[in-house]
N, C-alpha and C positions, 0 to 999 in steps of 0.2 A: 291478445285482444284487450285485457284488462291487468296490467304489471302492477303489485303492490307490494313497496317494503315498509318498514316503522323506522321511522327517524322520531325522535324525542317523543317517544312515545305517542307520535301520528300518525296514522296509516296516510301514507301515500299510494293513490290509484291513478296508475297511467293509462289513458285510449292507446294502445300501439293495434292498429290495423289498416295498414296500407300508405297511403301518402296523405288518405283525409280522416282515418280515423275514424273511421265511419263503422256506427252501433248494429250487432248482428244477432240473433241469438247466442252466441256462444260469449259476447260482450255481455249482457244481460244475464246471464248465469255467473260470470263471475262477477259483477256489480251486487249481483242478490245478493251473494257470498263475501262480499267485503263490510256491506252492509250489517249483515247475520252474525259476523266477528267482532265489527265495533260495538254493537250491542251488547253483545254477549260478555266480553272481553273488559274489567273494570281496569286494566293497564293502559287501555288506546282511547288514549282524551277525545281523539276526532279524526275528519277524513278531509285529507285535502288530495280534489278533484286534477285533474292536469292530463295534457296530453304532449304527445312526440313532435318533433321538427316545426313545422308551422301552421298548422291546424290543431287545435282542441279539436273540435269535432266536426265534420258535415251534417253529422246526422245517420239517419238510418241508412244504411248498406242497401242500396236501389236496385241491385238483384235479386236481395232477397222482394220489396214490394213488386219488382216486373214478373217475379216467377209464383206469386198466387196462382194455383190451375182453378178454387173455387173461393166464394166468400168465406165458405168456413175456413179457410185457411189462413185467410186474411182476418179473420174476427180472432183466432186461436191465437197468433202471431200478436197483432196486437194490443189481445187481452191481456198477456203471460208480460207484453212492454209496459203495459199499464200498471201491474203488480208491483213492477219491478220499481218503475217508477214512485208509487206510493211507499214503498217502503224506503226508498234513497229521503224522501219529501219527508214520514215520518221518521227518520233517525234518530234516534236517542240522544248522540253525542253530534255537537258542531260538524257541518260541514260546509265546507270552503271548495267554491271554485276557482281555480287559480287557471286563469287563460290564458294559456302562451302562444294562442293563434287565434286563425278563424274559428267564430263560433255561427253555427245554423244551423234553422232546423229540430231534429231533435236533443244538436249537442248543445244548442239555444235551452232547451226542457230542461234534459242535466242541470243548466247552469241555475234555472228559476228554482227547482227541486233543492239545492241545496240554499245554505240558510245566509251565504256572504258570495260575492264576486268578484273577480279582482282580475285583472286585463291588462296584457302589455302594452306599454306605448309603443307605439308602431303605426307610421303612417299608412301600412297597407291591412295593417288587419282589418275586416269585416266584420260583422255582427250581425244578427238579423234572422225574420222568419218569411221565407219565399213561398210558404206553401200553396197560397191562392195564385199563385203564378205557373205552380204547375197541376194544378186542379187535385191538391191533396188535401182534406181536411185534416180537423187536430180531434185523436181520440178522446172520450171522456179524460181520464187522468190527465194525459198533456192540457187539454184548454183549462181547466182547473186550476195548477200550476203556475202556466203560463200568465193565468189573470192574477192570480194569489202574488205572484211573484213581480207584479209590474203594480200591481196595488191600487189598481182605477182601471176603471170600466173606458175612459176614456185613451188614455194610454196603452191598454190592449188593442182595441180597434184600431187605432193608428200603426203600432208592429203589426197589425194578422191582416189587415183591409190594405193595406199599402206596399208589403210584403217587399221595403225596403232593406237593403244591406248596408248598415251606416258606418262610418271609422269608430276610433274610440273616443274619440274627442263626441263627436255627438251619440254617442250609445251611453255615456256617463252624465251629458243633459239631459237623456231621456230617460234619466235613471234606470235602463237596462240596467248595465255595473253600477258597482259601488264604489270600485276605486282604479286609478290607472296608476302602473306603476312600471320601473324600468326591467327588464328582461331579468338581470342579475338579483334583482329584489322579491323577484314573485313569491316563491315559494319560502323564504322568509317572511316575507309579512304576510304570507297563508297562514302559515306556524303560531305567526302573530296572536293574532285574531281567534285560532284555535284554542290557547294557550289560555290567553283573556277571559275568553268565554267561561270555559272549564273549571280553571284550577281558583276557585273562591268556596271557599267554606261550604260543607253539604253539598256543593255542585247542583245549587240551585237550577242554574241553565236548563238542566233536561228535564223539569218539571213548569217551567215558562214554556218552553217549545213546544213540550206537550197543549198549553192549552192554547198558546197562540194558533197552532197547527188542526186543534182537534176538528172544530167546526168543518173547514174546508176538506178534513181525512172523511170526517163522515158522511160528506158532501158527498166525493169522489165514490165510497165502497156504494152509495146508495143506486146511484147512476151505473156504476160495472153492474150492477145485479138485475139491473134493466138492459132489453134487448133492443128497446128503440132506436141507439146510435149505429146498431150493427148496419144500417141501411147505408150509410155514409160510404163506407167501405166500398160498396160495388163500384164507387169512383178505379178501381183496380181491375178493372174491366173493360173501360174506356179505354180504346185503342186510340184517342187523341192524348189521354192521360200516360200511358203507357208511352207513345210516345216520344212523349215529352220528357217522360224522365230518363229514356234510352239516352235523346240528347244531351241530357245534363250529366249524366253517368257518363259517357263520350268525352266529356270537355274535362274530366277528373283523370281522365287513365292516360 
Protein backbone atom coordinates (compact mmCIF):
# COMPACT_ATOMS: atom_id res chain seq x y z
CA UNK A 1 0.00 0.00 0.00
CA UNK A 2 2.74 2.34 1.08
CA UNK A 3 6.68 0.98 -0.21
CA UNK A 4 9.42 2.99 1.50
CA UNK A 5 13.27 2.87 1.09
CA UNK A 6 16.03 5.79 2.00
CA UNK A 7 18.18 6.82 -0.85
CA UNK A 8 20.52 9.78 0.27
CA UNK A 9 19.19 9.83 3.12
CA UNK A 10 15.41 10.49 1.81
CA UNK A 11 12.70 8.32 2.58
CA UNK A 12 11.00 7.39 -0.43
CA UNK A 13 7.21 6.56 -0.12
CA UNK A 14 5.49 4.73 -2.83
CA UNK A 15 1.26 4.44 -3.27
CA UNK A 16 1.40 0.57 -4.72
CA UNK A 17 -2.42 -0.42 -4.48
CA UNK A 18 -3.91 -1.59 -7.47
CA UNK A 19 -3.75 0.02 -11.04
CA UNK A 20 -4.96 3.68 -9.40
CA UNK A 21 -3.26 3.55 -6.13
CA UNK A 22 -5.89 4.28 -4.44
CA UNK A 23 -5.67 5.42 -0.44
CA UNK A 24 -7.25 2.81 2.14
CA UNK A 25 -6.95 2.29 5.68
CA UNK A 26 -4.09 0.28 5.68
CA UNK A 27 -2.36 3.22 3.26
CA UNK A 28 -3.04 5.57 5.97
CA UNK A 29 -1.42 3.42 8.78
CA UNK A 30 1.59 3.26 6.96
CA UNK A 31 1.84 7.05 5.74
CA UNK A 32 1.37 7.76 9.70
CA UNK A 33 4.35 5.58 10.16
CA UNK A 34 6.55 7.08 7.57
CA UNK A 35 5.73 10.24 8.83
CA UNK A 36 6.45 9.19 12.74
CA UNK A 37 10.06 7.95 11.42
CA UNK A 38 10.94 11.10 9.53
CA UNK A 39 10.29 12.97 12.59
CA UNK A 40 11.80 10.97 14.83
CA UNK A 41 14.74 9.82 12.77
CA UNK A 42 17.71 13.03 12.72
CA UNK A 43 19.30 10.83 9.67
CA UNK A 44 16.11 11.22 7.07
CA UNK A 45 16.40 14.84 5.72
CA UNK A 46 12.73 14.34 4.16
CA UNK A 47 9.94 12.56 2.26
CA UNK A 48 9.56 12.27 -1.17
CA UNK A 49 5.78 11.35 -2.00
CA UNK A 50 5.53 9.16 -5.44
CA UNK A 51 3.47 6.46 -6.62
CA UNK A 52 3.50 3.18 -9.23
CA UNK A 53 3.00 2.81 -13.06
CA UNK A 54 0.73 5.62 -14.08
CA UNK A 55 -1.21 7.08 -11.37
CA UNK A 56 0.10 8.78 -8.12
CA UNK A 57 -3.05 8.54 -6.72
CA UNK A 58 -7.02 8.35 -7.40
CA UNK A 59 -7.70 9.00 -4.15
CA UNK A 60 -9.56 7.06 -1.54
CA UNK A 61 -10.28 3.29 -2.41
CA UNK A 62 -14.33 3.74 -3.19
CA UNK A 63 -15.28 0.39 -1.50
CA UNK A 64 -14.06 1.37 1.28
CA UNK A 65 -16.77 4.81 1.09
CA UNK A 66 -19.58 2.34 -0.70
CA UNK A 67 -19.30 0.00 2.20
CA UNK A 68 -20.10 2.59 5.23
CA UNK A 69 -23.25 0.32 6.91
CA UNK A 70 -23.63 3.67 9.46
CA UNK A 71 -22.42 7.37 9.63
CA UNK A 72 -20.36 6.40 12.51
CA UNK A 73 -18.43 4.49 10.31
CA UNK A 74 -17.90 7.01 7.91
CA UNK A 75 -17.17 9.86 10.57
CA UNK A 76 -14.37 7.06 12.26
CA UNK A 77 -12.86 6.33 8.81
CA UNK A 78 -12.70 9.66 7.99
CA UNK A 79 -11.54 11.23 11.19
CA UNK A 80 -8.48 8.66 11.75
CA UNK A 81 -7.96 10.30 7.25
CA UNK A 82 -7.98 13.52 8.72
CA UNK A 83 -5.20 12.64 11.50
CA UNK A 84 -3.40 11.32 9.18
CA UNK A 85 -3.50 13.84 7.02
CA UNK A 86 -2.53 16.57 9.49
CA UNK A 87 0.24 15.08 10.45
CA UNK A 88 1.69 14.35 6.58
CA UNK A 89 0.75 18.64 6.47
CA UNK A 90 2.56 19.20 9.84
CA UNK A 91 5.88 17.23 9.07
CA UNK A 92 8.82 18.26 10.58
CA UNK A 93 11.26 17.51 7.71
CA UNK A 94 10.59 18.63 3.69
CA UNK A 95 8.10 16.87 1.95
CA UNK A 96 7.88 16.55 -1.76
CA UNK A 97 5.48 15.21 -4.04
CA UNK A 98 6.91 13.83 -6.91
CA UNK A 99 3.96 12.78 -9.48
CA UNK A 100 4.51 10.33 -11.81
CA UNK A 101 0.74 10.01 -12.90
CA UNK A 102 -2.83 11.02 -12.36
CA UNK A 103 -3.38 12.88 -9.37
CA UNK A 104 -7.37 13.25 -7.87
CA UNK A 105 -9.05 13.44 -5.23
CA UNK A 106 -7.68 12.60 -2.23
CA UNK A 107 -4.09 11.78 -3.85
CA UNK A 108 -4.83 15.61 -5.09
CA UNK A 109 -4.80 16.20 -0.53
CA UNK A 110 -1.45 14.13 -0.38
CA UNK A 111 -0.12 16.33 -2.84
CA UNK A 112 -1.40 20.08 -1.04
CA UNK A 113 -0.31 18.36 2.40
CA UNK A 114 3.07 18.15 1.35
CA UNK A 115 5.35 21.29 1.23
CA UNK A 116 6.62 21.10 -2.90
CA UNK A 117 5.01 19.38 -6.31
CA UNK A 118 6.53 18.34 -8.97
CA UNK A 119 4.51 16.42 -12.11
CA UNK A 120 5.43 14.61 -15.02
CA UNK A 121 5.30 15.99 -18.41
CA UNK A 122 2.85 13.98 -19.96
CA UNK A 123 0.31 14.98 -22.27
CA UNK A 124 -2.26 12.54 -20.68
CA UNK A 125 -1.79 12.94 -17.06
CA UNK A 126 -4.76 14.53 -15.24
CA UNK A 127 -4.97 16.61 -12.12
CA UNK A 128 -7.78 17.74 -10.41
CA UNK A 129 -10.69 17.52 -7.66
CA UNK A 130 -14.09 15.73 -9.05
CA UNK A 131 -15.65 15.52 -5.83
CA UNK A 132 -18.88 17.81 -6.56
CA UNK A 133 -19.40 15.71 -9.47
CA UNK A 134 -20.02 12.92 -7.57
CA UNK A 135 -21.84 14.38 -4.46
CA UNK A 136 -18.74 13.87 -2.12
CA UNK A 137 -17.75 16.57 0.10
CA UNK A 138 -14.07 17.47 1.54
CA UNK A 139 -13.66 16.63 5.30
CA UNK A 140 -12.37 19.19 7.78
CA UNK A 141 -8.53 18.50 7.40
CA UNK A 142 -8.83 17.93 3.42
CA UNK A 143 -10.66 21.44 2.65
CA UNK A 144 -8.04 23.15 5.00
CA UNK A 145 -5.21 21.79 3.04
CA UNK A 146 -6.54 21.91 -0.02
CA UNK A 147 -7.26 25.80 0.42
CA UNK A 148 -3.80 26.24 2.38
CA UNK A 149 -2.10 24.62 -0.43
CA UNK A 150 -3.79 26.52 -3.60
CA UNK A 151 -3.22 29.73 -1.47
CA UNK A 152 -6.58 31.91 -2.39
CA UNK A 153 -9.89 31.51 -1.71
CA UNK A 154 -10.40 32.10 -5.24
CA UNK A 155 -8.34 29.48 -6.69
CA UNK A 156 -9.94 26.89 -4.51
CA UNK A 157 -13.47 27.61 -5.64
CA UNK A 158 -12.47 27.25 -8.99
CA UNK A 159 -10.64 23.39 -8.38
CA UNK A 160 -13.62 22.24 -5.75
CA UNK A 161 -16.94 24.28 -7.71
CA UNK A 162 -15.73 23.20 -11.15
CA UNK A 163 -14.48 19.80 -10.26
CA UNK A 164 -12.26 19.94 -13.49
CA UNK A 165 -9.49 17.35 -14.40
CA UNK A 166 -6.80 19.51 -16.14
CA UNK A 167 -3.10 18.38 -18.06
CA UNK A 168 0.01 19.59 -16.61
CA UNK A 169 0.48 22.34 -18.66
CA UNK A 170 -2.64 24.03 -17.14
CA UNK A 171 -2.50 22.39 -13.47
CA UNK A 172 1.08 24.55 -13.28
CA UNK A 173 -0.88 27.93 -14.55
CA UNK A 174 -3.20 27.31 -11.94
CA UNK A 175 -0.48 26.82 -9.78
CA UNK A 176 -1.75 23.33 -8.51
CA UNK A 177 2.06 22.13 -9.13
CA UNK A 178 5.08 23.69 -8.79
CA UNK A 179 7.08 22.37 -11.26
CA UNK A 180 6.77 19.90 -14.60
CA UNK A 181 9.45 17.91 -15.21
CA UNK A 182 10.40 14.84 -17.55
CA UNK A 183 9.73 11.37 -16.26
CA UNK A 184 13.61 10.28 -15.88
CA UNK A 185 14.10 13.65 -13.87
CA UNK A 186 11.30 13.40 -11.13
CA UNK A 187 12.67 11.97 -8.39
CA UNK A 188 16.03 13.58 -8.73
CA UNK A 189 14.94 16.92 -8.59
CA UNK A 190 12.44 15.67 -5.48
CA UNK A 191 15.93 14.86 -3.93
CA UNK A 192 16.57 18.29 -5.25
CA UNK A 193 14.55 20.35 -3.36
CA UNK A 194 14.60 17.99 -0.26
CA UNK A 195 18.35 18.40 0.01
CA UNK A 196 18.08 22.49 -0.47
CA UNK A 197 15.68 22.70 1.96
CA UNK A 198 17.32 20.85 4.69
CA UNK A 199 21.05 20.68 4.70
CA UNK A 200 21.76 24.73 5.63
CA UNK A 201 23.15 25.41 9.11
CA UNK A 202 20.82 24.47 12.21
CA UNK A 203 18.35 23.37 9.66
CA UNK A 204 16.49 26.27 10.04
CA UNK A 205 13.66 24.89 7.53
CA UNK A 206 11.58 22.88 10.27
CA UNK A 207 11.35 25.85 12.50
CA UNK A 208 9.80 28.18 9.43
CA UNK A 209 7.31 25.30 8.62
CA UNK A 210 6.51 25.15 11.74
CA UNK A 211 5.22 28.63 11.97
CA UNK A 212 4.16 28.94 8.44
CA UNK A 213 2.01 25.79 9.12
CA UNK A 214 0.97 26.38 12.64
CA UNK A 215 -2.04 28.76 12.25
CA UNK A 216 -3.87 26.55 9.64
CA UNK A 217 -2.67 23.08 12.02
CA UNK A 218 -4.49 24.88 14.73
CA UNK A 219 -7.16 25.85 12.48
CA UNK A 220 -7.72 22.13 11.40
CA UNK A 221 -7.31 20.33 15.32
CA UNK A 222 -10.02 23.17 16.30
CA UNK A 223 -12.70 22.09 13.71
CA UNK A 224 -11.96 17.88 14.19
CA UNK A 225 -12.95 18.65 17.86
CA UNK A 226 -16.30 19.88 16.60
CA UNK A 227 -18.99 17.64 15.52
CA UNK A 228 -20.69 19.85 13.14
CA UNK A 229 -19.07 18.61 9.81
CA UNK A 230 -20.07 15.04 10.74
CA UNK A 231 -23.45 15.80 9.03
CA UNK A 232 -21.72 16.02 5.65
CA UNK A 233 -20.93 12.48 5.75
CA UNK A 234 -24.48 11.17 5.44
CA UNK A 235 -23.91 12.09 1.68
CA UNK A 236 -22.69 8.02 2.01
CA UNK A 237 -26.11 7.21 2.37
CA UNK A 238 -27.42 8.63 -0.82
CA UNK A 239 -28.24 5.86 -3.06
CA UNK A 240 -27.70 8.51 -5.95
CA UNK A 241 -24.15 9.14 -4.42
CA UNK A 242 -23.43 5.71 -3.87
CA UNK A 243 -24.21 5.12 -7.10
CA UNK A 244 -22.31 7.28 -8.62
CA UNK A 245 -19.19 6.15 -7.22
CA UNK A 246 -20.07 2.34 -8.08
CA UNK A 247 -19.83 3.87 -11.64
CA UNK A 248 -16.66 5.46 -11.21
CA UNK A 249 -15.20 2.56 -9.42
CA UNK A 250 -16.52 0.50 -12.61
CA UNK A 251 -14.51 2.59 -15.21
CA UNK A 252 -11.05 1.85 -12.70
CA UNK A 253 -11.33 -1.98 -12.72
Amino acid sequence: MLETKIEDQIMIATLTNGKTNSITRQTLDHLRECVAKANQDENIKGIILTGQNRFFSSGFDLHTFMGFKTLEEAVEFLGYADEVFLELFLCSKPVVCAMNGHAAAGGLILGMASDYRIIVNHPKIKVGMSEIKIGVPLSVAQSAIMRFGLDSDKKFRDVMYFGEMVDVTKALEKEIVDEVVEASALITRAKAIVSLWIDTPGRPFSRIKEELKKETGEHIKTRMAQKDWHYALKCFSNKQVLDTLAFVQSTME
